[in-house]
N, CA, C and O of each residue as an XYZ file, in Angstrom:
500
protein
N    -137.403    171.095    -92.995
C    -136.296    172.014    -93.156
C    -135.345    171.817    -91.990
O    -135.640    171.707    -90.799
N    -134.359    171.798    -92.459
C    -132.796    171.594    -91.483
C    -132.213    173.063    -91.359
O    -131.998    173.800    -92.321
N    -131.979    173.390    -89.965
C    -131.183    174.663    -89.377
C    -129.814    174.116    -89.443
O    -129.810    172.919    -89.155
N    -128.811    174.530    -89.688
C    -127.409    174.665    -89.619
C    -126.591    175.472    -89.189
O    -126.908    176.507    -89.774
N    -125.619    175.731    -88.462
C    -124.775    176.482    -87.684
C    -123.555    176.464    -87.838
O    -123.058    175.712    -86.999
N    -122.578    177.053    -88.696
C    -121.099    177.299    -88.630
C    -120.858    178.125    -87.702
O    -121.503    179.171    -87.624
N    -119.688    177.746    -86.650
C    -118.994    178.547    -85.655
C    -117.562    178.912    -85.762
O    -116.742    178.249    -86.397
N    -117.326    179.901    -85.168
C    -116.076    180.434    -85.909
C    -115.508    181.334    -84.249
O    -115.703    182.547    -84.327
N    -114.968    180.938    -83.078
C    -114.991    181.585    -82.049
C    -115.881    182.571    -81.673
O    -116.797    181.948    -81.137
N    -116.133    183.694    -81.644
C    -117.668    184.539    -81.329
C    -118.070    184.578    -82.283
O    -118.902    185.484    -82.337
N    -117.913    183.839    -83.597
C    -118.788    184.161    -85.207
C    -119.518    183.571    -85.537
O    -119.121    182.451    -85.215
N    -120.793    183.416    -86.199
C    -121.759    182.775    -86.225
C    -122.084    182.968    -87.742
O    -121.911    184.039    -88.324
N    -122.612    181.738    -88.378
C    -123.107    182.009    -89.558
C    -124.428    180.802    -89.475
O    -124.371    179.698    -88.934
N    -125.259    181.246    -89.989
C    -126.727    179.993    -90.462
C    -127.280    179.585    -91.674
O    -127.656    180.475    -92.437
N    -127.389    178.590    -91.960
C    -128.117    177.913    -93.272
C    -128.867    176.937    -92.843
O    -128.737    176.090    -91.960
N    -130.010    177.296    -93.930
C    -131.226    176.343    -93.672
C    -131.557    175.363    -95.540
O    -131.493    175.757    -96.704
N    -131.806    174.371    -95.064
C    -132.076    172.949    -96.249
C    -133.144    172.717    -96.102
O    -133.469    171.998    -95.157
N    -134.032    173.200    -96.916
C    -135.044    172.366    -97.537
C    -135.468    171.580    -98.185
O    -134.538    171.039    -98.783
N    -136.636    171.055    -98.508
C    -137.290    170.697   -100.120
C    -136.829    171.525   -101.125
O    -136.166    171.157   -102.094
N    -137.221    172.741   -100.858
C    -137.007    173.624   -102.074
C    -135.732    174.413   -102.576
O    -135.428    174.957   -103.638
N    -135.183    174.255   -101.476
C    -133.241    174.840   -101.545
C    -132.499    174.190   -101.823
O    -131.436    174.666   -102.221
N    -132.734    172.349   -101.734
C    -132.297    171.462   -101.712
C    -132.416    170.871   -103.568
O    -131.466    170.541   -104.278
N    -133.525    170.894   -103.852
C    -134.320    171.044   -105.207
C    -133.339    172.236   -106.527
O    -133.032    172.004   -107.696
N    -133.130    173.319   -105.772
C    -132.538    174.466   -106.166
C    -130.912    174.377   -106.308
O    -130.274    174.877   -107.234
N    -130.481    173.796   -105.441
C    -129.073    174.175   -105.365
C    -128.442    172.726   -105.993
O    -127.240    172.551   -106.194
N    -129.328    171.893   -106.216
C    -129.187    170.620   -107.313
C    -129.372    171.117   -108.733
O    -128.400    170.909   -109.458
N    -130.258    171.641   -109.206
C    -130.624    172.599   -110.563
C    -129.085    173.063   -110.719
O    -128.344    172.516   -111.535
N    -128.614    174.225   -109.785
C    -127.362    175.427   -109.450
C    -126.095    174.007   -109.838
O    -125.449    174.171   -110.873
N    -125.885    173.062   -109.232
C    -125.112    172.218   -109.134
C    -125.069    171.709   -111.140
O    -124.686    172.033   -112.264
N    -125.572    171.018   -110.570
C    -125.613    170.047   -112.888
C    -125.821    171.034   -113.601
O    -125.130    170.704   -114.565
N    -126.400    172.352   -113.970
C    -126.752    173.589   -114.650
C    -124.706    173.846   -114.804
O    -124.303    173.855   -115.967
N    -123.709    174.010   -113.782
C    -122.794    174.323   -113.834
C    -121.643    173.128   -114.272
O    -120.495    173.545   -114.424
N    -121.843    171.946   -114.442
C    -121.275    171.049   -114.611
C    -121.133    171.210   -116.229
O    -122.097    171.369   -116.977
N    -119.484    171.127   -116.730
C    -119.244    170.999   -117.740
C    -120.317    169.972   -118.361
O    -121.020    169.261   -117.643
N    -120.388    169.964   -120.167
C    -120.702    169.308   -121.114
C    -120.222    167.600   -120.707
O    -121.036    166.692   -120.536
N    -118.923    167.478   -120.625
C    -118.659    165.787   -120.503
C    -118.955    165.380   -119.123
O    -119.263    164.202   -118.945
N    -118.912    166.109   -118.208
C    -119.611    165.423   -116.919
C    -120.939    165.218   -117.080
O    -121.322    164.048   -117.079
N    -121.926    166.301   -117.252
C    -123.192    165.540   -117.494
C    -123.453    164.645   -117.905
O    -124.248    163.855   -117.395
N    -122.632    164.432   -119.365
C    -122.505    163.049   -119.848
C    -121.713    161.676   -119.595
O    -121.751    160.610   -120.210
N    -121.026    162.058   -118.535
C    -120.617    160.853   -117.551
C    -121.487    160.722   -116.588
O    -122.068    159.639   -116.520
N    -121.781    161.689   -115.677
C    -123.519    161.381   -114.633
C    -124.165    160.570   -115.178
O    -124.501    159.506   -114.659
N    -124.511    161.012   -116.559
C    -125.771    160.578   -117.017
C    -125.633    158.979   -117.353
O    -126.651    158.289   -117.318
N    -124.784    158.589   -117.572
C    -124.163    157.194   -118.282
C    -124.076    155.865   -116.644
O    -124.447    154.701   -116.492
N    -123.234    157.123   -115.546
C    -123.173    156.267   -114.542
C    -123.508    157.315   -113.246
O    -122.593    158.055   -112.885
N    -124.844    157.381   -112.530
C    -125.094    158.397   -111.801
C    -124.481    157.857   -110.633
O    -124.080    158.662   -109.792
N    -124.334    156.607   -110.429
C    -123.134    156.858   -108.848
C    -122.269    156.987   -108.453
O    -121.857    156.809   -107.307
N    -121.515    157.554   -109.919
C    -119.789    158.112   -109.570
C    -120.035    158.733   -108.729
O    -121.107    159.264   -108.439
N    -118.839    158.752   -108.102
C    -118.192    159.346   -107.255
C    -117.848    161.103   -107.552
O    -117.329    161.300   -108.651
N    -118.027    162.056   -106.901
C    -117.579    163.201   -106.939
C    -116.174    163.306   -107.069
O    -115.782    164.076   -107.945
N    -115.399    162.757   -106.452
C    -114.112    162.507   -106.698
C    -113.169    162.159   -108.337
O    -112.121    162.554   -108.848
N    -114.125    161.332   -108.647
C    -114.165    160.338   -109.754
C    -114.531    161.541   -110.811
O    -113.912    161.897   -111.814
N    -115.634    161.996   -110.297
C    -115.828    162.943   -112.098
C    -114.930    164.160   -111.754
O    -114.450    164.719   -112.740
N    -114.587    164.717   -110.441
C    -113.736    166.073   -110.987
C    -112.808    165.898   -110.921
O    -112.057    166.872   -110.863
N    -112.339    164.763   -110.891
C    -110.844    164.281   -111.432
C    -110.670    164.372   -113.278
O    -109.605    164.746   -113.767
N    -111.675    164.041   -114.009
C    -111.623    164.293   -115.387
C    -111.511    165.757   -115.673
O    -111.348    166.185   -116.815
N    -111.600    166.497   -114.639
C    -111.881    168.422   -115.104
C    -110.240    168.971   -115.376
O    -109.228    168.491   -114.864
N    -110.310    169.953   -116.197
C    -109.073    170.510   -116.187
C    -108.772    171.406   -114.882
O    -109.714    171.401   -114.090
N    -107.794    172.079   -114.539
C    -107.227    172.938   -113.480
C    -108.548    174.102   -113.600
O    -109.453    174.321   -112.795
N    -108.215    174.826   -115.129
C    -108.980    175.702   -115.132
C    -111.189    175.579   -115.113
O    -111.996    176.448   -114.783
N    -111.387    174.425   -115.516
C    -112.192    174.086   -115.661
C    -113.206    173.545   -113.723
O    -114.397    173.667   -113.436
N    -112.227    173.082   -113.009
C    -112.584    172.654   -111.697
C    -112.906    174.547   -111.153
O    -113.932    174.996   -110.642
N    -111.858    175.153   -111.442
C    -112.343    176.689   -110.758
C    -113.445    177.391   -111.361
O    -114.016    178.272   -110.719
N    -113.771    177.120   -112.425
C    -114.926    177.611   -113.175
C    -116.276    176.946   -112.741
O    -117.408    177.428   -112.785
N    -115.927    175.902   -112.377
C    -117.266    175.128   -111.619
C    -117.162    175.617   -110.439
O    -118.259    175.671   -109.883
N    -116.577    175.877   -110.017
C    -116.588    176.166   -107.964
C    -117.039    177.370   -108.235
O    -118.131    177.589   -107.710
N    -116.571    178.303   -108.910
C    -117.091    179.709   -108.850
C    -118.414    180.107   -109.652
O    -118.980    181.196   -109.557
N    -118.712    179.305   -110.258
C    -120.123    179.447   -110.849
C    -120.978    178.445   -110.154
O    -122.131    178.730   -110.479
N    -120.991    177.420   -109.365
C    -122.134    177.315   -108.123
C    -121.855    177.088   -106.656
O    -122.658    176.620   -105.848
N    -120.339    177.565   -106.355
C    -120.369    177.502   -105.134
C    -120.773    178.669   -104.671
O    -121.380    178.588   -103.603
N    -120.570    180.330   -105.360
C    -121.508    181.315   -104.693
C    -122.985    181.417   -105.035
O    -123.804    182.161   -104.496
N    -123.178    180.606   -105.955
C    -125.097    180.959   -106.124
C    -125.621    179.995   -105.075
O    -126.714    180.181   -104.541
N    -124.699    178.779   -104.729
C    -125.768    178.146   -103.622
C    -125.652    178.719   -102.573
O    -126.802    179.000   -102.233
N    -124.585    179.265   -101.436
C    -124.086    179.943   -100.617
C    -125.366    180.753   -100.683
O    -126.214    180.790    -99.792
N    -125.413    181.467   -101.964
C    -126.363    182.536   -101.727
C    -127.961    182.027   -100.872
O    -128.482    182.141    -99.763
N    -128.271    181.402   -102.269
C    -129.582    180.145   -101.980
C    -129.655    180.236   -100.609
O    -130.368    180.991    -99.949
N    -128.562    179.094   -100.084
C    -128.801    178.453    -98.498
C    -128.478    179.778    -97.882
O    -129.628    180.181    -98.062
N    -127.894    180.804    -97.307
C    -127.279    181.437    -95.899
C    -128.962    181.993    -95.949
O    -129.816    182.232    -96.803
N    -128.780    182.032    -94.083
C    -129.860    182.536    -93.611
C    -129.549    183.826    -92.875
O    -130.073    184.900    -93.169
N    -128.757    183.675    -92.001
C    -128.354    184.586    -91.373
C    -126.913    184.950    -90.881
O    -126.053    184.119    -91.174
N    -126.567    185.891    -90.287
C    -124.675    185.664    -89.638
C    -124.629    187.334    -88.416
O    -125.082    188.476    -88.354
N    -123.802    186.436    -87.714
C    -123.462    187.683    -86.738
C    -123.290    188.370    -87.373
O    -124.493    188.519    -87.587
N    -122.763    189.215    -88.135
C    -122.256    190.517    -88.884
C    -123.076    190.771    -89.805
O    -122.607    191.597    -90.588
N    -124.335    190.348    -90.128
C    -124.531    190.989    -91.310
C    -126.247    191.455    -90.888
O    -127.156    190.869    -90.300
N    -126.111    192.763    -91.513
C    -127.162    193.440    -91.159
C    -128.200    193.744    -92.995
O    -128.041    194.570    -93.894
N    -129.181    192.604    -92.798
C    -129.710    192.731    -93.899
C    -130.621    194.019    -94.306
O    -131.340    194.023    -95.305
N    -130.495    195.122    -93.390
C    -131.223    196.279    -93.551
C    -130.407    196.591    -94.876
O    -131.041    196.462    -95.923
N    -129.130    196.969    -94.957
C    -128.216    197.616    -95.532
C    -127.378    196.877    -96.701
O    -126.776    197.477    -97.592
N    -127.429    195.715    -96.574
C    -126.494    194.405    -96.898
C    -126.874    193.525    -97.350
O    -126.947    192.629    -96.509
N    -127.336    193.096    -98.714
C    -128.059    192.063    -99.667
C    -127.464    190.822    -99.424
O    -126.510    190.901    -98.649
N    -127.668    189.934    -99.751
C    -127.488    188.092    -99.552
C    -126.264    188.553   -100.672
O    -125.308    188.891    -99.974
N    -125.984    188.671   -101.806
C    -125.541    188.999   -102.939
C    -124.141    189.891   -102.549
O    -123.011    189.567   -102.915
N    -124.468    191.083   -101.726
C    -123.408    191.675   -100.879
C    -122.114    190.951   -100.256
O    -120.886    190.874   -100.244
N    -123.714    190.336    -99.593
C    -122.661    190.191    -97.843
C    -121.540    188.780    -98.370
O    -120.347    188.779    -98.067
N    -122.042    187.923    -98.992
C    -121.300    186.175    -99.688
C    -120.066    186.984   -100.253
O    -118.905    187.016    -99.843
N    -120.655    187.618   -101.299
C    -118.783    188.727   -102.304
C    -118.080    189.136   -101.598
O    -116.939    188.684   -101.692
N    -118.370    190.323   -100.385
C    -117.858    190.943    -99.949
C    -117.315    190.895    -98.277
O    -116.373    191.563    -97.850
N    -118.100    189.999    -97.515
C    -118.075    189.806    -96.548
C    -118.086    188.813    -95.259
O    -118.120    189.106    -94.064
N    -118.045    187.489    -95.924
C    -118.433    186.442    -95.944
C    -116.956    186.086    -95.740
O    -116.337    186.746    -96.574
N    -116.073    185.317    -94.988
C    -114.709    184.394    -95.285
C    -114.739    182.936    -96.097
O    -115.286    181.851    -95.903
N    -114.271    183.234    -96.634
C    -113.715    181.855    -97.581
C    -114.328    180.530    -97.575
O    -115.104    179.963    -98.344
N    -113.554    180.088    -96.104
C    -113.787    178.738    -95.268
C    -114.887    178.409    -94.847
O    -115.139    177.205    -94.835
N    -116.002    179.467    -94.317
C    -116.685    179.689    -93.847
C    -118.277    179.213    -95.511
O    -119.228    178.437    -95.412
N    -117.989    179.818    -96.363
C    -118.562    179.671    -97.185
C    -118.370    178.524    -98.054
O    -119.316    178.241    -98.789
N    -117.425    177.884    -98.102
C    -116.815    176.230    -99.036
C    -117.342    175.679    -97.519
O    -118.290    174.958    -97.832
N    -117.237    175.642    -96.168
C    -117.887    174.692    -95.657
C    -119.334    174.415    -95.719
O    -119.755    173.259    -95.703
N    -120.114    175.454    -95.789
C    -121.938    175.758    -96.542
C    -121.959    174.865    -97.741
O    -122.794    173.983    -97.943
N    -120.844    175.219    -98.602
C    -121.134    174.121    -99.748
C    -121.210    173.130   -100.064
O    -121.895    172.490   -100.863
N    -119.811    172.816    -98.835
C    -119.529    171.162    -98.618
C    -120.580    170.644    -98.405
O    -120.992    169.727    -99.115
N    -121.366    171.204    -97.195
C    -122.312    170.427    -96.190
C    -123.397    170.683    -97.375
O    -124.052    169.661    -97.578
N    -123.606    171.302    -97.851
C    -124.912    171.085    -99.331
C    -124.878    170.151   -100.433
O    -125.862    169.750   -101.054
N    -123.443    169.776   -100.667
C    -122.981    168.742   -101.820
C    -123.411    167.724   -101.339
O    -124.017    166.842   -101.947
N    -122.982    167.765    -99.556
C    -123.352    166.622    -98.420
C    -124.527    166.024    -98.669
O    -124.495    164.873    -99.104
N    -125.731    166.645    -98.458
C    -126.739    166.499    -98.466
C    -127.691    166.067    -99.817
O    -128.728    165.404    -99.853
N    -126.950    166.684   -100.861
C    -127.534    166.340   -101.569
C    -126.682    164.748   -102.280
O    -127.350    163.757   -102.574
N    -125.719    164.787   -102.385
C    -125.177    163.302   -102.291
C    -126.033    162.419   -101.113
O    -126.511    161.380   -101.568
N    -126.252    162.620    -99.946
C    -126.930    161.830    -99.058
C    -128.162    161.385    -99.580
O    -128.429    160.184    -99.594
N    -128.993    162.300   -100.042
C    -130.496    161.841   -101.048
C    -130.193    161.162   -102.089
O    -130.817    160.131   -102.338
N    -129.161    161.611   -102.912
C    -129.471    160.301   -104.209
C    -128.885    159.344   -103.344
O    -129.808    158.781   -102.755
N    -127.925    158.950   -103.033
C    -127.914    157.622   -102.042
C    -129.056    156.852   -100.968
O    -129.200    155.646   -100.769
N    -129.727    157.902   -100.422
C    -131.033    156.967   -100.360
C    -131.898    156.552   -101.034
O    -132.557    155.533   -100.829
N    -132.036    157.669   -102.351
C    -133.044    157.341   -103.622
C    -132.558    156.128   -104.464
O    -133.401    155.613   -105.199
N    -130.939    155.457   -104.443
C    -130.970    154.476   -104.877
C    -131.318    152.932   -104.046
O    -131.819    151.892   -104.475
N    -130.888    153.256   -102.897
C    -131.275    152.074   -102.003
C    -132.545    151.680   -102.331
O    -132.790    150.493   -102.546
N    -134.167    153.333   -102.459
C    -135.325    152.387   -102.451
C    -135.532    151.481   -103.653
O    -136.381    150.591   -103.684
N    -134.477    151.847   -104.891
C    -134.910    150.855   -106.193
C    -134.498    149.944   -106.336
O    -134.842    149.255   -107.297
C-alpha cells in the first residue's frame, strides 16, 4: 500500500493505493465507461486515454467524470486537515467539502496508477 499527500499551503489531504483500492477503483473506472469505449478497450487495450475520450461527446465526457471521479475519491481519501470523521462521512466530506482541484488531482494520480500497471502487465507478455 502507497501513502499519498496533496498539499495545499497549511491544507492537507491523504490517499492510500492498494491491491484492493486499486482493484476497486478499476471495476469504478470501465463499470462507468460508455457502451462504445468498452468496445474500443476491448478491441485495442493500449489506447491511449486521450485517444478514447476524444470519441466521447461534451455531454457524455461529464457523465463519466461525475459518475467515477467521486466514487473513487471516495474509495481512495484517507484522511484531510478539516475533516472530522466523528461527524462527517467519506460521502459528506468529497460533496460537500472537499475543493475541486484537490479531488481531480486524487483522480488523476489513480488513473496514474492504474495506467502504470497495465503498462507493466504488458511489458511481462
Amino acid at each position: 500500500m502507497t501513502e499519498h499527500l496533496v498539499v495545499r499551503e497549511n491544507a492537507w489531504w491523504k490517499f492510500r493505493l492498494g491491491f484492493g483500492k486499486l482493484q476497486k477503483a478499476r471495476l469504478i473506472i470501465w463499470e462507468g465507461l460508455p457502451d462504445k469505449l468498452k468496445r474500443a478497450r476491448v478491441a485495442d487495450p493500449g489506447m491511449a486515454p486521450e485517444k478514447v475520450a476524444g470519441t466521447l461527446t461534451y455531454e457524455e465526457q461529464l457523465k463519466y467524470l461525475a459518475d467515477t471521479s467521486i466514487a473513487v475519491v471516495r474509495l481512495v481519501l484517507d484522511d484531510a486537515h478539516d475533516w472530522n470523521k466523528g461527524t462527517t462521512t467519506v460521502d459528506q466530506y468529497v460533496d460537500s467539502l472537499m475543493p475541486e482541484d484537490v479531488a481531480l488531482e486524487i483522480y488523476e494520480a489513480v488513473q496514474k496508477r492504474l495506467m502504470e500497471g497495465l503498462t507493466d502487465e504488458s511489458k511481462k507478455n
